[in-house]
C-alpha positions as CSV (number, residue, x, y, z in Angstrom):
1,X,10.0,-0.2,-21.7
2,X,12.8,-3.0,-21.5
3,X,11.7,-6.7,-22.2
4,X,13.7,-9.2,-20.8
5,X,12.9,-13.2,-21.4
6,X,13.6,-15.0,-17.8
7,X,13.1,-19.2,-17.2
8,X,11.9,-20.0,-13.6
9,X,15.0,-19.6,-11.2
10,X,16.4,-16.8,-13.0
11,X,16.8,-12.8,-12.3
12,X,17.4,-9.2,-12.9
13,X,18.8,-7.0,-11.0
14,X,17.6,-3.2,-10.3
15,X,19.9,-0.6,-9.3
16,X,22.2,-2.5,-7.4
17,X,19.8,-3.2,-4.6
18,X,16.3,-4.7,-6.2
19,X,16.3,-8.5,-7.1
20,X,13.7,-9.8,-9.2
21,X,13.4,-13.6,-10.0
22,X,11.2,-15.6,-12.1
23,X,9.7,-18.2,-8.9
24,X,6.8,-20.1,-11.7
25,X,5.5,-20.0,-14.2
26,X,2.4,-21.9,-14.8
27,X,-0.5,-21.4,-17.5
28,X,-0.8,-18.2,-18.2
29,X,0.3,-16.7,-14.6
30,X,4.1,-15.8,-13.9
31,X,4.8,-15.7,-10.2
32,X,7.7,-13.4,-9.0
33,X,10.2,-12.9,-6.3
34,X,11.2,-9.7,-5.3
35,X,13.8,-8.8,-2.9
36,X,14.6,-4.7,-2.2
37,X,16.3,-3.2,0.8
38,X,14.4,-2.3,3.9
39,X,12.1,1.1,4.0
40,X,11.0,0.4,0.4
41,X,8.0,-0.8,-0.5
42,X,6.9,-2.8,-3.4
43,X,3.2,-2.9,-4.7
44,X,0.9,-4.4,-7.5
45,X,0.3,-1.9,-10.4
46,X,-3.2,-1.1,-10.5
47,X,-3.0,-1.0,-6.6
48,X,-0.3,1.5,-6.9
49,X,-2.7,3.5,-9.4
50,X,-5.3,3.6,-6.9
51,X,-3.3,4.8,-4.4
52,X,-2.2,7.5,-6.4
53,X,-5.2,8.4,-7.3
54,X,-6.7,9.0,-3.9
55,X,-3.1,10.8,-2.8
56,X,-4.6,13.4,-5.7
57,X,-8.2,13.3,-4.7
58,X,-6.8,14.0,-0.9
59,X,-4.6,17.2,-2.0
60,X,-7.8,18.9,-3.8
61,X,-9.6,18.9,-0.6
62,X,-10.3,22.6,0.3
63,X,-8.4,23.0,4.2
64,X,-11.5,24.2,5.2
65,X,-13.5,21.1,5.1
66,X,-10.1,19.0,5.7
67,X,-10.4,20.9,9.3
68,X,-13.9,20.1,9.6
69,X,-13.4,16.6,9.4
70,X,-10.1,16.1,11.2
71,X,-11.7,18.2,14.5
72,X,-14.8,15.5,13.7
73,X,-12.1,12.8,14.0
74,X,-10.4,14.5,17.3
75,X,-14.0,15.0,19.7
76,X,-14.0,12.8,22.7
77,X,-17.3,10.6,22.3
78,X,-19.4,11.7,25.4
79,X,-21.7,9.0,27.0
80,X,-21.6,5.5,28.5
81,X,-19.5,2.8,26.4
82,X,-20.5,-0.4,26.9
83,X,-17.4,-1.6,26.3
84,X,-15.4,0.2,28.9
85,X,-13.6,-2.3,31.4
86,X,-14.4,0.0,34.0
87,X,-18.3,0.8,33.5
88,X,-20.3,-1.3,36.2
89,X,-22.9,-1.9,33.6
């Protein structure tokens, strides 16, 4: 891992194309700016983790039940909806 001290207004630089700044710092909290191109995206650690997490928990699933649940997902809902615009209810 490389440590780097930063002050409030100052940067690094990632690959050309990722800016990180020091925005405040205040108690014991550090609050960052980040800027990276377009497409990317940029998340907190632990909510990174989880998603990872689940991306493994989805690729276990056997196909079988995968199918199951998708063709679950896909039936048209038979019966009156209340909420329809165009049921005279």
């Amino acid at each position: 891992m490389l440590l780097i001290t930063r002050r409030p207004g100052e940067g690094i630089v990632i690959n050309g194309s990722i800016e990180l700044q020091v925005v405040e710092i205040k108690g014991g909290r550090v609050k960052l700016g980040v800027k990276y191109p377009k497409g990317n995206t940029v998340h907190r650690q632990e909510l990174f983790v989880k998603i990872q997490e689940q991306n493994q928990q989805a690729a276990k699933v056997d196909p079988t039940q995968l199918n199951r649940m998708l063709n679950r997902m896909e039936r048209p809902k038979h019966g009156r909806n209340d909420n329809d615009p165009d049921h005279d209810g």
